[in-house]
C-alpha positions, 0 to 999 in steps of 0.5 A: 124281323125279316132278317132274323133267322134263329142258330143253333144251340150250342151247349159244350161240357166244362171240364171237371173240377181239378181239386176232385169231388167233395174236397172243396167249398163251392161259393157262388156269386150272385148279384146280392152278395157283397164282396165282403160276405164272400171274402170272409165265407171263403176264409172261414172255409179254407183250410189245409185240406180243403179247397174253394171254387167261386163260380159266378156268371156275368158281370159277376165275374169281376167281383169273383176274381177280386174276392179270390185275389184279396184272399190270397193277399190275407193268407201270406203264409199259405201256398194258395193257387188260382185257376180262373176258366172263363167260358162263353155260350152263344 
């Protein structure tokens, strides 16, 4: 412990959504959720007008960025974009 010395906090304000207020589906990852559940979630909730943001934190990311990639493969004939933002805090 006599070299350990605290630095400080660093906290940096992620941009905004680029889909605008109110006009998507949040979905959050947690440790329970199976990547199934959160697959049929996001297409049931996708529509023409209407956007899905996955937000996970950790290990869940991985699940997060599979769970967007098997949506986009189900709906072939819907024009569907990928933003993914990773972000790290010290």
């Amino acid at each position: 412990m006599e070299y350990y010395h605290p630095e400080p906090t660093i906290s940096q304000e992620i941009e905004p959504c680029p889909f605008g207020e109110g006009i998507h589906e949040k979905i959050d990852i947690v440790d329970k959720s199976s990547v199934r559940q959160v697959v049929s979630k996001g297409l049931k909730s996708l529509g023409p007008t209407k956007s899905i943001v996955i937000v996970a934190q950790g290990r869940q990311t991985s699940k997060a960025v599979t769970c967007a990639e098997i949506m986009k493969a189900k709906k072939t004939n819907a024009e569907i974009h990928q933003i993914n933002r990773v972000a790290f805090i010290k």
